[in-house]
CHARMM-style PDB file with segment names, atoms N, HN, CA, C and O in Angstrom:
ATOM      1  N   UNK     1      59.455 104.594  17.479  1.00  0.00      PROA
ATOM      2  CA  UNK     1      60.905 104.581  17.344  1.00  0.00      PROA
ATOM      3  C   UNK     1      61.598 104.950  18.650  1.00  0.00      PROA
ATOM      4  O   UNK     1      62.818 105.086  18.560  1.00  0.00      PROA
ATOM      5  N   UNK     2      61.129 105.110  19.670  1.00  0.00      PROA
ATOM      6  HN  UNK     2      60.137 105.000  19.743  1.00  0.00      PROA
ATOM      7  CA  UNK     2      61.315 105.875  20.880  1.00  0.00      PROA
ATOM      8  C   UNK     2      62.202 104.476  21.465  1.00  0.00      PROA
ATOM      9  O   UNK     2      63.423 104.578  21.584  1.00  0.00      PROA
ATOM     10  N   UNK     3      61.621 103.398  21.758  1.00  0.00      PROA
ATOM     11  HN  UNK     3      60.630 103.315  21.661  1.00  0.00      PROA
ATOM     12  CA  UNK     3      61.972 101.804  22.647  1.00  0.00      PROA
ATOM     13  C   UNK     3      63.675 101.820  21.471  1.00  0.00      PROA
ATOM     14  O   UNK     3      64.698 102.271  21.986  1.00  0.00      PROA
ATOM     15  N   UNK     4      63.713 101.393  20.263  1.00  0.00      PROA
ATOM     16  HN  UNK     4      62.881 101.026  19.845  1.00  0.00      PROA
ATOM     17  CA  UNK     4      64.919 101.807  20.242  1.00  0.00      PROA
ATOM     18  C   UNK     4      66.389 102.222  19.903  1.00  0.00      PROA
ATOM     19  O   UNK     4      67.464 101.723  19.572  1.00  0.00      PROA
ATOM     20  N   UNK     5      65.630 103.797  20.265  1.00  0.00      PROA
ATOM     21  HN  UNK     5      64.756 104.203  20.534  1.00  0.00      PROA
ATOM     22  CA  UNK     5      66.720 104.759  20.312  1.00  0.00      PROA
ATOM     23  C   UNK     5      67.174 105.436  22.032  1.00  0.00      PROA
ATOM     24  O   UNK     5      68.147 106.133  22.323  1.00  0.00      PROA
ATOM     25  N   UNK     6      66.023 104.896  22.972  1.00  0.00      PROA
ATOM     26  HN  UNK     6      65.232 104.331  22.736  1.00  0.00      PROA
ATOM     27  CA  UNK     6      66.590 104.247  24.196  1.00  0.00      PROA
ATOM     28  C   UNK     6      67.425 103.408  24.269  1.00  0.00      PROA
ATOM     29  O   UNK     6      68.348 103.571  25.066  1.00  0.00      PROA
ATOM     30  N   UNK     7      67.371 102.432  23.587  1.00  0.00      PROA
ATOM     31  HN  UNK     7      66.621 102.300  22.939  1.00  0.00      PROA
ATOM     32  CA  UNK     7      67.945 100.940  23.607  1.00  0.00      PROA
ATOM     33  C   UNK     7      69.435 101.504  23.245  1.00  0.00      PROA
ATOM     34  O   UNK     7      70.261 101.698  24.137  1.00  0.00      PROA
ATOM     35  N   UNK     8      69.700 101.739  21.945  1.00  0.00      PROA
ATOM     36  HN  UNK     8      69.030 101.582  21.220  1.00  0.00      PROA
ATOM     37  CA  UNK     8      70.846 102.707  21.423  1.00  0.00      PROA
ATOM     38  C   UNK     8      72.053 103.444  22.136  1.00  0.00      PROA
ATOM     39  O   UNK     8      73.271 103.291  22.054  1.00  0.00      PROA
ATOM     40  N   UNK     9      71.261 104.287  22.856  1.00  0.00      PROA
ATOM     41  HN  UNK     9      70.271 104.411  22.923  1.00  0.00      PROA
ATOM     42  CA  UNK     9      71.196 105.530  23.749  1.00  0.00      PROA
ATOM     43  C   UNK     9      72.140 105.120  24.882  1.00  0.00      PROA
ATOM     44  O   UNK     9      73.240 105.563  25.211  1.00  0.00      PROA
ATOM     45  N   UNK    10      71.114 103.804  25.548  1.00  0.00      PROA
ATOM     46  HN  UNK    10      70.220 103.444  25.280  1.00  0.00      PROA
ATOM     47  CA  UNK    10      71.544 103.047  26.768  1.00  0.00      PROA
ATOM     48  C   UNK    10      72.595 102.255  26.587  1.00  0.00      PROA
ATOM     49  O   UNK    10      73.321 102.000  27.548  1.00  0.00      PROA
ATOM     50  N   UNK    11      72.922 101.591  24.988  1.00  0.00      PROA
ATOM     51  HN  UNK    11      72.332 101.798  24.207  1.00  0.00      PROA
ATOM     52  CA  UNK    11      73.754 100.322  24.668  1.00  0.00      PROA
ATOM     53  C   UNK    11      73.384  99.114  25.052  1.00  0.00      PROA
ATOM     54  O   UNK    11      74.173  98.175  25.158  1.00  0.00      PROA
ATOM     55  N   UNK    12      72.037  99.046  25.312  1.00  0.00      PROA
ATOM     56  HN  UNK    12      71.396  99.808  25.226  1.00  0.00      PROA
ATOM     57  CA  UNK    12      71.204  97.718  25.460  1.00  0.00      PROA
ATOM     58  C   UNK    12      71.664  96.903  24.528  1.00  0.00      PROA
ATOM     59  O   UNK    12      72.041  97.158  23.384  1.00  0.00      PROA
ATOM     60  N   UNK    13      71.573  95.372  25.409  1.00  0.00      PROA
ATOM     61  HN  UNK    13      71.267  95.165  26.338  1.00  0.00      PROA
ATOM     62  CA  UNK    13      71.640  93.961  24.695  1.00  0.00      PROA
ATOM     63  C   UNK    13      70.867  94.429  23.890  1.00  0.00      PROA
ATOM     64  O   UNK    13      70.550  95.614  23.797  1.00  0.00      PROA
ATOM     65  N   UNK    14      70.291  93.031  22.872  1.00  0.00      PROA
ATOM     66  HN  UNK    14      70.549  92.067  22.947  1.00  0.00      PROA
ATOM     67  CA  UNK    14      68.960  92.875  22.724  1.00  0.00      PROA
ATOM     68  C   UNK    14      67.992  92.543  23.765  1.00  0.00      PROA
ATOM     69  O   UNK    14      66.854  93.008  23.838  1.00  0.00      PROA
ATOM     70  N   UNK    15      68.587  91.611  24.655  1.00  0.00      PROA
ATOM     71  HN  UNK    15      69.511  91.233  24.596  1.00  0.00      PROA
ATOM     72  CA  UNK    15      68.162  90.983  25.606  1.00  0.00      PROA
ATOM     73  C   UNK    15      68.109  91.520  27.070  1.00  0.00      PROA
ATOM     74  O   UNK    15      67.583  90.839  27.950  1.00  0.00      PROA
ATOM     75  N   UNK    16      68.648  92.729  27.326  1.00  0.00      PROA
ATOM     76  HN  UNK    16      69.075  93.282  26.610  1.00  0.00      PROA
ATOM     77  CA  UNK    16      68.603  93.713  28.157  1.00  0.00      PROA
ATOM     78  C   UNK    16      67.122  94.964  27.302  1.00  0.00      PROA
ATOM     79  O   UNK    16      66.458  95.865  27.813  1.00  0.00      PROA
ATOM     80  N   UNK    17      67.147  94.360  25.780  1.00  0.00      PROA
ATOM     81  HN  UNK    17      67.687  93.629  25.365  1.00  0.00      PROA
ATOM     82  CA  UNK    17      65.550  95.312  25.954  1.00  0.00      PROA
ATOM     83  C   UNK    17      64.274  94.743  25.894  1.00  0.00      PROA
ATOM     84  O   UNK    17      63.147  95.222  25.772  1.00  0.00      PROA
ATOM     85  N   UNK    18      64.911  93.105  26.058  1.00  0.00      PROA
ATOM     86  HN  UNK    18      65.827  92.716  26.158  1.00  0.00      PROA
ATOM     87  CA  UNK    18      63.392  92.111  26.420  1.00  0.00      PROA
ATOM     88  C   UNK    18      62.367  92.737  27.358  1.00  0.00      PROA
ATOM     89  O   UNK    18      61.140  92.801  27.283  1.00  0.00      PROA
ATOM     90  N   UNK    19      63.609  93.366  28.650  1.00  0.00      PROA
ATOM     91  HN  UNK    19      64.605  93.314  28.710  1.00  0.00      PROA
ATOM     92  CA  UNK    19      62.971  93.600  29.616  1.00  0.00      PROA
ATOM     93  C   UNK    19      62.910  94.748  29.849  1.00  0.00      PROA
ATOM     94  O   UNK    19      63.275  95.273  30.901  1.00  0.00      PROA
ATOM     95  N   UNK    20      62.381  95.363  28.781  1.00  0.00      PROA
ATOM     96  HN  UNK    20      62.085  94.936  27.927  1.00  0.00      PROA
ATOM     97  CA  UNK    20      61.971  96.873  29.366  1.00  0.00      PROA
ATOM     98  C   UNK    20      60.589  97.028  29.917  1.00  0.00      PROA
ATOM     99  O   UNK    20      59.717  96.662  29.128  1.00  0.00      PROA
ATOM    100  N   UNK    21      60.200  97.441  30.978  1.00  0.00      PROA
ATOM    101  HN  UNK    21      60.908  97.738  31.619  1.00  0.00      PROA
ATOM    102  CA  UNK    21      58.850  97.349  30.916  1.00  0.00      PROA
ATOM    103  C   UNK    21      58.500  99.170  30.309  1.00  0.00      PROA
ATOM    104  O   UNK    21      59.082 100.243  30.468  1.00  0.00      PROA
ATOM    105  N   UNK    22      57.338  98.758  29.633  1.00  0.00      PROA
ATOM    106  HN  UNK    22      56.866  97.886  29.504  1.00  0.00      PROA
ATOM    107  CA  UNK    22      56.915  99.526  28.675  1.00  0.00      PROA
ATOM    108  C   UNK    22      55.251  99.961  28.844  1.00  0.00      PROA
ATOM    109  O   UNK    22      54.304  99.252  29.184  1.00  0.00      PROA
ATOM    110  N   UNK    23      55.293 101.490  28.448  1.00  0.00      PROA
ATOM    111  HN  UNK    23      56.063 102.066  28.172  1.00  0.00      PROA
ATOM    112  CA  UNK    23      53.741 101.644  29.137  1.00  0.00      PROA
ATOM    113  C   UNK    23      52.805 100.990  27.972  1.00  0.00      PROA
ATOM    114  O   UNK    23      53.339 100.443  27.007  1.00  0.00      PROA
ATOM    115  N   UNK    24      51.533 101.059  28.086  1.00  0.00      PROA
ATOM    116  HN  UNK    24      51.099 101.504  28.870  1.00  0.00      PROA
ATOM    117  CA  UNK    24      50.547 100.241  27.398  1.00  0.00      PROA
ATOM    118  C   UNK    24      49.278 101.211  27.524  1.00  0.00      PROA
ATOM    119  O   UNK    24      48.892 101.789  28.540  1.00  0.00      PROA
ATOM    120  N   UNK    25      48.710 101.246  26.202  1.00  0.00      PROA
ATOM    121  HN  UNK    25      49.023 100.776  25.377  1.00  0.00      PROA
ATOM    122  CA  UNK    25      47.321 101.864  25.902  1.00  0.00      PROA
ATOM    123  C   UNK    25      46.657 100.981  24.823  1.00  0.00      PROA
ATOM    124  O   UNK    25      46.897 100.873  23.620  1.00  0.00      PROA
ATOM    125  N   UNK    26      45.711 100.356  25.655  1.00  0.00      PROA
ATOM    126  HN  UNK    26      45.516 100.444  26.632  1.00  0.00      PROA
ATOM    127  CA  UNK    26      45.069  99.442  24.681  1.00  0.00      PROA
ATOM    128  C   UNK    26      44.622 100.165  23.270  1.00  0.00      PROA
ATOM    129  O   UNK    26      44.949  99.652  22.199  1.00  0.00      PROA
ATOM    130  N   UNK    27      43.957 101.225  23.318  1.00  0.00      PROA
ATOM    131  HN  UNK    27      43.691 101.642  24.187  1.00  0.00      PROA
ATOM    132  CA  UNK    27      43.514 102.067  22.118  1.00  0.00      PROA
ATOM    133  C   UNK    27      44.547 101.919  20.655  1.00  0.00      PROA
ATOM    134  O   UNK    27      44.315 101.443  19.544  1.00  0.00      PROA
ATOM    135  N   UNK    28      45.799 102.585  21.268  1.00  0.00      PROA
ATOM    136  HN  UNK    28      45.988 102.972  22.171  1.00  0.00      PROA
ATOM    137  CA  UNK    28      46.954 102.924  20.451  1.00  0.00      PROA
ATOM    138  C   UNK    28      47.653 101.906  20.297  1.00  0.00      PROA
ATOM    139  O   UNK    28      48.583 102.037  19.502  1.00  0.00      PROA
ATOM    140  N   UNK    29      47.508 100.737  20.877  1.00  0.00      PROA
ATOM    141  HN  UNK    29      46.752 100.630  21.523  1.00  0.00      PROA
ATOM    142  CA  UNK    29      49.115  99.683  20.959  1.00  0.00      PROA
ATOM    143  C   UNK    29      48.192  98.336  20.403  1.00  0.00      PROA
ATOM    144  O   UNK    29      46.975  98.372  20.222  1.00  0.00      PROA
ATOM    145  N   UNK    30      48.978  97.278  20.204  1.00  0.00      PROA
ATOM    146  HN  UNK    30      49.967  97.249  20.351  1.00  0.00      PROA
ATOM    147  CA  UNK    30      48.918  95.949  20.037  1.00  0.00      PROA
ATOM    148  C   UNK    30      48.908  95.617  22.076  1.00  0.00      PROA
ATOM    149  O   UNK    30      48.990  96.490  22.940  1.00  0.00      PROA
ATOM    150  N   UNK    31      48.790  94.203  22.276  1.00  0.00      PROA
ATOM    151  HN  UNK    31      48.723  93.495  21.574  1.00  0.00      PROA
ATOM    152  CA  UNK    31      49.240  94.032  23.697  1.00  0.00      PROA
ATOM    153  C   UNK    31      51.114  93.760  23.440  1.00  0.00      PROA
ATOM    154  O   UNK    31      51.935  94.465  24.026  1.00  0.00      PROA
ATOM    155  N   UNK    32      51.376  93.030  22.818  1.00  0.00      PROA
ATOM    156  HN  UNK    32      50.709  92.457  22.342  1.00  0.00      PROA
ATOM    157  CA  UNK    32      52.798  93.196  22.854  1.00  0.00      PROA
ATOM    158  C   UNK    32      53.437  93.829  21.849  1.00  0.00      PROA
ATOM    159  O   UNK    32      53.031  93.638  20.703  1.00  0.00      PROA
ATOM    160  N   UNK    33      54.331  94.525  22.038  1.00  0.00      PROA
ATOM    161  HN  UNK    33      54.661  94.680  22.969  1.00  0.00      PROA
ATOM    162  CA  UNK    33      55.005  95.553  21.073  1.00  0.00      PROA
ATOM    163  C   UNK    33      55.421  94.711  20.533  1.00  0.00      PROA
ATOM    164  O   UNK    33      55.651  93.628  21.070  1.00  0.00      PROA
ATOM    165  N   UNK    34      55.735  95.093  18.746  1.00  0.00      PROA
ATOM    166  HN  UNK    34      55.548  95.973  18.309  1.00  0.00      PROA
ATOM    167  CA  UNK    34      56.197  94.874  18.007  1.00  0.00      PROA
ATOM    168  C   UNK    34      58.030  94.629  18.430  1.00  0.00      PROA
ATOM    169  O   UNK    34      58.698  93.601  18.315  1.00  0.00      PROA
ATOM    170  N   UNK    35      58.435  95.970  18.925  1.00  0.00      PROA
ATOM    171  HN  UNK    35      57.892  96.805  19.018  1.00  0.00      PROA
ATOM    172  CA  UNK    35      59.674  95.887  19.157  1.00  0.00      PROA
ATOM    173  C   UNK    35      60.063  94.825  20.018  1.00  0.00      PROA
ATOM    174  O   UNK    35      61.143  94.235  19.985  1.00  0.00      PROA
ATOM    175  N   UNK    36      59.052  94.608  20.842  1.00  0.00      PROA
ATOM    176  HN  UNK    36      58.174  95.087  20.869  1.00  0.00      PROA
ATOM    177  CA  UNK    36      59.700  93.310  21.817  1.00  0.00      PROA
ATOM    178  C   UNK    36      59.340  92.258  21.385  1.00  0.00      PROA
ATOM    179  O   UNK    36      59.915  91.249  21.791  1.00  0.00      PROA
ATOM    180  N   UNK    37      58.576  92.179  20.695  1.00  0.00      PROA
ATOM    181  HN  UNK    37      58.109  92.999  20.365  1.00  0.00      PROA
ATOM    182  CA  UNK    37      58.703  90.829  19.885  1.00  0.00      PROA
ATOM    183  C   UNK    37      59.594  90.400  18.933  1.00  0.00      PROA
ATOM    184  O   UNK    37      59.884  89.245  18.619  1.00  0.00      PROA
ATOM    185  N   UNK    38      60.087  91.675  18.413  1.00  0.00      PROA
ATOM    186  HN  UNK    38      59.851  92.613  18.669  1.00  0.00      PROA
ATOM    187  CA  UNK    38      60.919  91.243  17.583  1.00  0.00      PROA
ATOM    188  C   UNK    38      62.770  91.507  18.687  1.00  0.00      PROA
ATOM    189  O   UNK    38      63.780  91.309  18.012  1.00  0.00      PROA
ATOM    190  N   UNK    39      62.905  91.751  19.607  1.00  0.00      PROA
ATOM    191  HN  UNK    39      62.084  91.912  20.155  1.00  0.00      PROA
ATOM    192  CA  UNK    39      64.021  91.761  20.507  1.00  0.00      PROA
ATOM    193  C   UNK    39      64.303  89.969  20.717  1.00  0.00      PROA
ATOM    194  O   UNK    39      65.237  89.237  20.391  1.00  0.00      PROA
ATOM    195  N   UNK    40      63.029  89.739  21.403  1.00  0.00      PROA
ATOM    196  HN  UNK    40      62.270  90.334  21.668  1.00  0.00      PROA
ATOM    197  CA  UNK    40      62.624  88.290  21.888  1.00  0.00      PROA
ATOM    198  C   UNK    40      63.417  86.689  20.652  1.00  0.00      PROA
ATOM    199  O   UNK    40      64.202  85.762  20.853  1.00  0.00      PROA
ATOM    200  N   UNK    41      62.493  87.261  19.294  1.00  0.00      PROA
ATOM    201  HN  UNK    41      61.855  88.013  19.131  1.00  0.00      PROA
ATOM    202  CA  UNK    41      63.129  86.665  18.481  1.00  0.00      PROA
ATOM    203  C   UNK    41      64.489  86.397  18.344  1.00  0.00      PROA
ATOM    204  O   UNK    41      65.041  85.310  18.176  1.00  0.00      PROA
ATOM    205  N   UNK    42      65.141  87.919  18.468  1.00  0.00      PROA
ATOM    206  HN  UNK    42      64.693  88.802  18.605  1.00  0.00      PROA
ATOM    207  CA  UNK    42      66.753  87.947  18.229  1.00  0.00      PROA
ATOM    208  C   UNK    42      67.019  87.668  18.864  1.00  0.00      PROA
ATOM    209  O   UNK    42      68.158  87.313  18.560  1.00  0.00      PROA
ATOM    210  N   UNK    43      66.761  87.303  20.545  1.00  0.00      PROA
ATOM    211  HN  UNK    43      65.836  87.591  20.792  1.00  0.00      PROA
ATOM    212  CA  UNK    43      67.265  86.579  21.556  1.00  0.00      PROA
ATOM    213  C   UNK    43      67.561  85.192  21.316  1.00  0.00      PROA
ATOM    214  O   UNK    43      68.727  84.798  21.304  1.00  0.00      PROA
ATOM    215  N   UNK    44      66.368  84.256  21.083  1.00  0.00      PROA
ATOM    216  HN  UNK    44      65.421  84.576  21.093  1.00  0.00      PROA
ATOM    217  CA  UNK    44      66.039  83.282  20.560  1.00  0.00      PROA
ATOM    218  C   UNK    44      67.290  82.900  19.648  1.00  0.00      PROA
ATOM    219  O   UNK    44      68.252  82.201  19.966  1.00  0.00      PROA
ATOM    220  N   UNK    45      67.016  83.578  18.354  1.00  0.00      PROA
ATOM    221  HN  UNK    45      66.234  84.146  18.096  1.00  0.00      PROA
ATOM    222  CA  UNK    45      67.667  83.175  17.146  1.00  0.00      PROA
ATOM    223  C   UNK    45      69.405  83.295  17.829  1.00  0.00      PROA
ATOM    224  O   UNK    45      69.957  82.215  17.616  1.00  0.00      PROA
ATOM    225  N   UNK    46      70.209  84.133  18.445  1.00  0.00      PROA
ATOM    226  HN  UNK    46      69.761  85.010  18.617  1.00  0.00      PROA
ATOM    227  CA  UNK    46      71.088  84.175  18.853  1.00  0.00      PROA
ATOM    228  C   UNK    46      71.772  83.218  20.457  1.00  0.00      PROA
ATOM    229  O   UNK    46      72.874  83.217  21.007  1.00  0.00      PROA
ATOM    230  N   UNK    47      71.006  82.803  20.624  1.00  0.00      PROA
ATOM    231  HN  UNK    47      70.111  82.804  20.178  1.00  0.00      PROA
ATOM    232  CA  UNK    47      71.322  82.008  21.811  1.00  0.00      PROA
ATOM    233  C   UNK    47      71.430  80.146  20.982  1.00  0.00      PROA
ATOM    234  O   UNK    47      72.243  79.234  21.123  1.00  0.00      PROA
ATOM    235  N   UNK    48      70.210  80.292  20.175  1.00  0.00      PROA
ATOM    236  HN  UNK    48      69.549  81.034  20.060  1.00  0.00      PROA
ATOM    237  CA  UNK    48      69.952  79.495  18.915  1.00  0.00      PROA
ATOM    238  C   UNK    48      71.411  78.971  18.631  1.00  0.00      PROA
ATOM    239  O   UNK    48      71.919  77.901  18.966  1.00  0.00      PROA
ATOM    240  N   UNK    49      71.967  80.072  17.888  1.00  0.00      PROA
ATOM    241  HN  UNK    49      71.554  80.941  17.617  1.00  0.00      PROA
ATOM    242  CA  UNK    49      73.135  79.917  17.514  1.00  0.00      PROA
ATOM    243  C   UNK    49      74.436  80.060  17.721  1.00  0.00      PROA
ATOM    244  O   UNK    49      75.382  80.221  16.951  1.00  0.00      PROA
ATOM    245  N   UNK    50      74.301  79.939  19.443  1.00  0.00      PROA
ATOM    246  HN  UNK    50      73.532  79.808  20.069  1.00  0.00      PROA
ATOM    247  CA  UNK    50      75.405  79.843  20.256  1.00  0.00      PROA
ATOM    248  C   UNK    50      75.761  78.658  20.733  1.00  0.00      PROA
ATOM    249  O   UNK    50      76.822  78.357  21.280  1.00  0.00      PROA
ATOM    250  N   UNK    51      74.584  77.813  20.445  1.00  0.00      PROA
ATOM    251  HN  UNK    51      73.722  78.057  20.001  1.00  0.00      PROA
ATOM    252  CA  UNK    51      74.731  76.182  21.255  1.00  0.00      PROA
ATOM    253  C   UNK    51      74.625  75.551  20.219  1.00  0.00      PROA
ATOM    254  OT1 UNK    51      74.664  74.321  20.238  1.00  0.00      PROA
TER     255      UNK     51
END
């Protein structure tokens, strides 16, 4: 919950938290976060539905 309540915090786009770079521990993590995958989407889906 940490990525975001940064995001929050900061008033990040969605798309300003595409690019967070984010630390990584193979053990504990997926390779791509959940959260940025799902940022990515809402990028997508909203640009989607701007054109």
């Amino acid at each position: 919950m940490d990525i975001p309540a940064v995001a929050l915090t900061a008033g990040m786009t969605v798309e300003q938290t595409t690019a967070l770079d984010l630390g990584y521990a193979s053990p504990f993590s997926p390779v791509w976060d959940p959260v940025l995958v799902a940022a990515r989407t809402a990028t997508a889906a909203v640009r989607a539905a701007g054109s």
